[in-house]
C-alpha positions as CSV (number, residue, x, y, z in Angstrom):
1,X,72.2,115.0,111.8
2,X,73.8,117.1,109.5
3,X,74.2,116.8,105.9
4,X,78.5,117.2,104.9
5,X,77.9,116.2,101.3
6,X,75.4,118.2,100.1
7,X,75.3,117.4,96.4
8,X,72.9,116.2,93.8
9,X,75.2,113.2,92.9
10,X,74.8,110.1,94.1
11,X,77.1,109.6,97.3
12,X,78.1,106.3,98.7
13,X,79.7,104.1,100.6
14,X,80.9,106.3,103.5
15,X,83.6,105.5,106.3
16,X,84.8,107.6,109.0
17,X,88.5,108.4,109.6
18,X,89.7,106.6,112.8
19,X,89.8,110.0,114.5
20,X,86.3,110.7,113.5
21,X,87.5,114.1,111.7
22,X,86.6,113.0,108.5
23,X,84.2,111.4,106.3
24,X,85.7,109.9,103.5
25,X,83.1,108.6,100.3
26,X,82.5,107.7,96.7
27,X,80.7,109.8,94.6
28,X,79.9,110.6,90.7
29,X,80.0,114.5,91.4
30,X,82.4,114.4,88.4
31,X,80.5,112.0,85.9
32,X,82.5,109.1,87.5
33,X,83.4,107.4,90.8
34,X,85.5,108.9,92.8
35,X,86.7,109.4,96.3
36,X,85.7,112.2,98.5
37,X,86.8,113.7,102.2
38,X,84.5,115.9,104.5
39,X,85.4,117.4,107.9
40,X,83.1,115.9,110.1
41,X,82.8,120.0,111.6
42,X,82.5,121.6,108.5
43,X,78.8,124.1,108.4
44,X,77.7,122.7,104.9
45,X,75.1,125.3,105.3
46,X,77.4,128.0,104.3
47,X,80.6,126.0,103.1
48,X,81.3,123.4,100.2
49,X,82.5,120.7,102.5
50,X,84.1,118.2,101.1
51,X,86.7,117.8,98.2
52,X,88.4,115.7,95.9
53,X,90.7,113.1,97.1
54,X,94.0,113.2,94.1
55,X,94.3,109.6,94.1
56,X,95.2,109.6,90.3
57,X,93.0,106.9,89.0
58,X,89.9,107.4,86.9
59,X,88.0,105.8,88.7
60,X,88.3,105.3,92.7
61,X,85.8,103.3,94.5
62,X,84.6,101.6,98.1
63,X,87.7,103.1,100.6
64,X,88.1,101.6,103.5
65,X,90.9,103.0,106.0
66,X,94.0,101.6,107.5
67,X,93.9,99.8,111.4
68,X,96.2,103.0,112.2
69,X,94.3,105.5,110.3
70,X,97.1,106.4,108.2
71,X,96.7,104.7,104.8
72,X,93.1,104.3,102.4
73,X,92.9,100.7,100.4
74,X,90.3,101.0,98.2
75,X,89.8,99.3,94.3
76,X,89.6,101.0,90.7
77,X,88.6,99.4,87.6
78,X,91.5,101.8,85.7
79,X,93.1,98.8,84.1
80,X,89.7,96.9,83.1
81,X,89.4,95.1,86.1
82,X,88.9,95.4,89.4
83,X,92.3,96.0,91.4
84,X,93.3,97.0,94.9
85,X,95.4,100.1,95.7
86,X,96.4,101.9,98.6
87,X,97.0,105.6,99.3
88,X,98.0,108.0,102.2
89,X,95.1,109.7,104.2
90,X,95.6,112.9,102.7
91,X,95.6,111.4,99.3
92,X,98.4,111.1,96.7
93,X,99.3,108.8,93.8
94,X,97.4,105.5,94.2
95,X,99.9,102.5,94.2
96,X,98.6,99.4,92.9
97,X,98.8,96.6,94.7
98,X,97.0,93.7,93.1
99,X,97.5,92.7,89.5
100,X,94.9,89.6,89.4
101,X,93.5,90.3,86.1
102,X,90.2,89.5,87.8
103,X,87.6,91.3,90.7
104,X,89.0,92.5,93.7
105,X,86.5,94.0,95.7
106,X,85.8,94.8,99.4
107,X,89.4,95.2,100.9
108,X,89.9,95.2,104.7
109,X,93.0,95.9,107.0
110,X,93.5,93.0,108.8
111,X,94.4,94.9,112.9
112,X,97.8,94.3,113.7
113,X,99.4,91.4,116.0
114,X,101.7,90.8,118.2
């Protein structure tokens, strides 16, 4: 086992990428939660392995990835509550997707059918 966080924050809820290259995880490393990557081969011994995901929310929380790998859902309490948005893998400018006005928490990607 190897450590790929390595901080002093508090790091959480981790999922792997579907091509087990990354490990993607919430942390506080920057006062609040937010969503980092690691390379699952990265030496933490004698590299900083992991890095911000740009989402550009405040707040980022609980990611959970895509049936095809491609896209992150994950929730952010930006607007007061607790809404659903979705980004690419490699990060970019969250899109919102729910506007309940309420808790939406603990998204999953439903796998695809025929």
């Amino acid at each position: 086992a190897r450590n790929l966080t390595r901080s002093t924050s508090t790091d959480w809820f981790p999922v792997w990428s579907p091509d087990g290259k990354y490990l993607y995880f919430q942390s506080t490393r920057d006062q609040r939660p937010q969503i980092y990557s690691a390379k699952a081969d990265c030496d933490s011994e004698t590299t900083e392995c992991s890095r911000l995901l740009n989402t550009g929310l405040i707040y980022s929380l609980l990611p959970t990835f895509s049936v095809d790998g491609q896209q992150i859902a994950l929730n952010s309490i930006d607007t007061g509550f607790s809404e659903l948005y979705f980004i690419p893998q490699e990060g970019m400018l969250a899109q919102r997707l729910t506007f309940t006005g309420g808790q939406v928490t603990n998204a999953r990607w439903r796998p695809h059918l025929p």
